[in-house]
N, C-alpha and C positions, 0 to 999 in steps of 0.2 A: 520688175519687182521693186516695191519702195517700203519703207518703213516708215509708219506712223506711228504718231502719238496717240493714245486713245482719246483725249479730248478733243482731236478732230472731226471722230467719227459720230453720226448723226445715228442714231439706232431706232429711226421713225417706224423701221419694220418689226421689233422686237415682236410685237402682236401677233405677227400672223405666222409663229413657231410657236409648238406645244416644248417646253421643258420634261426632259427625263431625267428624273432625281442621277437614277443609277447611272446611265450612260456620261451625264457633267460629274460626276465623282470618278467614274475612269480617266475622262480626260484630263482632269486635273491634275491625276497623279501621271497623268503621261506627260503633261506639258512641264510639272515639276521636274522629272526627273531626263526626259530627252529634249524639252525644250519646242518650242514650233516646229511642228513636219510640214505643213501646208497652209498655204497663205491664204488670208479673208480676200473676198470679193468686195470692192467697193465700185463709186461711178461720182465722177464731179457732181458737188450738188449743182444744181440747176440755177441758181442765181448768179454762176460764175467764182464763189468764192474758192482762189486757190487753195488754198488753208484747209477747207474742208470737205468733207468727202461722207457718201449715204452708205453706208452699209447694208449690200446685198445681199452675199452668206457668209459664217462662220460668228453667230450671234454666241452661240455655246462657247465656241472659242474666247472671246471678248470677254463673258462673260469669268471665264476662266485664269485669264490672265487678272484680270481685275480684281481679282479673289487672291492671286499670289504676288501683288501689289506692283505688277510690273506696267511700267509706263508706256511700253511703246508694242506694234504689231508687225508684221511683216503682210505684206498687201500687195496684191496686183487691180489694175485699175484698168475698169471695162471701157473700151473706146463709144459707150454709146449712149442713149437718152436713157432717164431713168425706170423709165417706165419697160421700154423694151427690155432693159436689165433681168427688169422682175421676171417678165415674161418668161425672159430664155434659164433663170434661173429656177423657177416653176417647170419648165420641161425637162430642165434636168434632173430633177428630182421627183417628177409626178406618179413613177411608178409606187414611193412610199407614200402619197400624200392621200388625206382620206375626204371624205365629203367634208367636215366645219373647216379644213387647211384649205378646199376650195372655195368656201363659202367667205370666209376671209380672205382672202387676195380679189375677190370678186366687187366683194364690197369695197376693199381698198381702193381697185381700180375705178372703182363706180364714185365713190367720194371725191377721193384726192384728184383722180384726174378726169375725171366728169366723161367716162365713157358709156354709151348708153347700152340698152339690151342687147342690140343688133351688134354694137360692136363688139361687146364683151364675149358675143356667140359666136365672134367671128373668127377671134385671137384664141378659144378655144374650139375652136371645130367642135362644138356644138351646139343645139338649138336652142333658142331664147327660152321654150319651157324650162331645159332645163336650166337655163341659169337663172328664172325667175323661182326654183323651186329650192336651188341651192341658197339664194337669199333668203328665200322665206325661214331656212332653217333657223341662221344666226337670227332673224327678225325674230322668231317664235321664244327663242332657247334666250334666258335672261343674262346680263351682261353678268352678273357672277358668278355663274353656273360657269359662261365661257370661260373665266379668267381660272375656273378652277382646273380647266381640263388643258388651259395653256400651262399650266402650274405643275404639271401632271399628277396633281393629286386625283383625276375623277378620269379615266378614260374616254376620248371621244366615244367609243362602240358606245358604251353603256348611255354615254350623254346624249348618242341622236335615239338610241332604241328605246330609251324608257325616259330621259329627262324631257325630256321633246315632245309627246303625247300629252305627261304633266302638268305641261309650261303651257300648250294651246288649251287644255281644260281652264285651267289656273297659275298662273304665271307666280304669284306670289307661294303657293304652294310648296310649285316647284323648286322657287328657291329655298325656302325653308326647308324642305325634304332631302338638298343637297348639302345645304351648312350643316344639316344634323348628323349625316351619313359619312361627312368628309373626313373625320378624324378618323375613321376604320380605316382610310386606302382601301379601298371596297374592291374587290375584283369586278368584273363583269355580273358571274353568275350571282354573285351577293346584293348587288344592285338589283338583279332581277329576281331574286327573291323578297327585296322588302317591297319593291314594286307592284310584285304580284298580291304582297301580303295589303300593302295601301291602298289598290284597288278592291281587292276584294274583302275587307276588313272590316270591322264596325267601327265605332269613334273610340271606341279603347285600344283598339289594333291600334290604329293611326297615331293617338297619342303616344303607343309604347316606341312605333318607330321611329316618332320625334326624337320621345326623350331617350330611349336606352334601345338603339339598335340591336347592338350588339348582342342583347340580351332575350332581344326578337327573335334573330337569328339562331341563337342557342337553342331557344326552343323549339322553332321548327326544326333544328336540325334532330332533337332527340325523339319528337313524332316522327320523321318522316327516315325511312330507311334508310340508307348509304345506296348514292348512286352507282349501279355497274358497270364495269367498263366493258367497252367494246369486244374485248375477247372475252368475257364473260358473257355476253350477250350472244355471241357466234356459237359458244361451247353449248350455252342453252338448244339455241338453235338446233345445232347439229343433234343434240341429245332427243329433241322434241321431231325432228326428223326420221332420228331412227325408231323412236318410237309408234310412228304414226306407219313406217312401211314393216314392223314385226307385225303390227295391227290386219293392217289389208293384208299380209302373206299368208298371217291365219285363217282369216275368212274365206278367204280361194282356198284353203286346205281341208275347208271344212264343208264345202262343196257350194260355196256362193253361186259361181259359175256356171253350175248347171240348173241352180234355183231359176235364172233369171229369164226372163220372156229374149226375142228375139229385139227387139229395138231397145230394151234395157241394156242387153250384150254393147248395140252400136255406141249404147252410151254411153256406157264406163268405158269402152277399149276406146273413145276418141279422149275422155278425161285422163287415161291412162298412159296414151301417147304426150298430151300436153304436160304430164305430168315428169314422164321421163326424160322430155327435152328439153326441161327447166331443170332435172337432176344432171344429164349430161351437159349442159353450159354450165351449172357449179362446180364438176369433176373437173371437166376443160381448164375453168379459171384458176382450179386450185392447184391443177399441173402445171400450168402454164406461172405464177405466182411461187409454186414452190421451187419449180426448177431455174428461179431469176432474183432469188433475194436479194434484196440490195438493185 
């Protein structure tokens, strides 16, 4: 363990972390008040300079100190190139990382250290399509858009699922449609509502989402009914269930049954089978569910 100063550390990676408003306002008040629990990752830079050192992880951290005006960090220093750094600090956290966090270190590596397709597929154990298809993303999605979802003002989901389609129609567009949007903090599903409304919209739609989203949104929101949730959805169900077998229980009591010709009979009683064995794996799962809550 050593202690630096923060003017030694190089923050060439800064880029390739998304910012979470909320999460660097917790840490801050933790590092205010218990001070460093855990040390940033660094690696000599690569020119030899003793003095200085690249910053691997703990950017939020740096970031945080530096915000409560303190000079120095607490640091452990990786014995290896820098590059492998990145690598093994990418695998240690890959389970959180999402397609542009790959799409970014991909390119990094592909820039800064001139690895080619074959390699870069190799140090990820996977194949060149797909890391030609992860570059294409960042290639498509415009360098502001990016900086906004590093910023965490725009979510990556929403930025590959709907800025990303935008961007390859019209790249200028898209940026426009993200600076207009960005002042909301847009969830997800709001991003894919004005989306939906800019695709399919006429040039009045499109100019209101420009200029007054928010006010786009309000409307559709008072046309369009309140979404239901999942146990409302179930409750229907079950409700629409029982109503469809008080239906058939009546008609066999009213002598369906005996109406029917002989391969009409094989027909319902083989429909009737399918149908019970689809009621009995929902009984199954809801015993099985009810008696394991949790």
């Amino acid at each position: 363990m050593v202690e630096l100063e923060l003017h030694q550390l190089s923050m060439r990676y800064e880029g390739l972390r998304k910012r979470h408003p909320a999460h660097e306002r917790a840490l801050l008040g933790s590092l205010a008040e218990l001070g460093q629990q855990s040390p940033i990752v660094v690696v000599s830079e690569p020119a030899g300079d003793a003095d200085h050192f690249v910053l691997i992880d703990g950017y939020k951290r740096v970031r945080a100190l530096k915000r409560l005006s303190r000079d120095t960090v607490r640091s452990t220093c990786w014995s290896m190139s820098e590059l492998e750094a990145l690598l093994l600090e990418r695998s240690l956290r890959c389970a959180s990382e999402d397609a542009l966090d790959q799409a970014w270190l991909l390119a990094e590596l592909a820039g800064h250290f001139g690895l080619s397709l074959d390699a870069l597929a190799c140090r990820f154990a996977r194949s060149k399509s797909w890391v030609s298809r992860r570059l294409a993303l960042i290639q498509a999605l415009p360098p502001a858009v990016q900086d906004q979802v590093r910023a965490g003002a725009l979510s990556a989901h929403a930025a590959m699922k709907y800025l990303v389609p935008l961007a390859r129609a019209n790249a200028q567009v898209a940026t426009q449609f993200a600076a207009a949007i960005i002042a909301l903090k847009p969830t997800s599903r709001q991003v894919a509502a004005l989306y939906q409304g800019w695709q399919g919209g006429t040039a009045r739609t499109r100019e209101l989402i420009l200029s007054q989203p928010q006010l786009y949104l309000q409307a559709q929101a008072a046309v369009s009914p309140p979404s239901r949730s999942a146990t409302q959805r179930w409750l229907d169900d079950l409700g629409a269930l029982g109503g469809i077998a008080r239906r058939a229980r009546r008609a066999l009591e009213q002598g369906l049954w005996q109406a029917l010709l002989g391969a009409e009979r094989d027909e319902l009683a083989a429909a009737f089978a399918r149908a019970r064995a689809e009621l009995t794996r929902l009984i199954d799962r809801f015993e099985l569910e009810g008696g394991h809550a949790g």
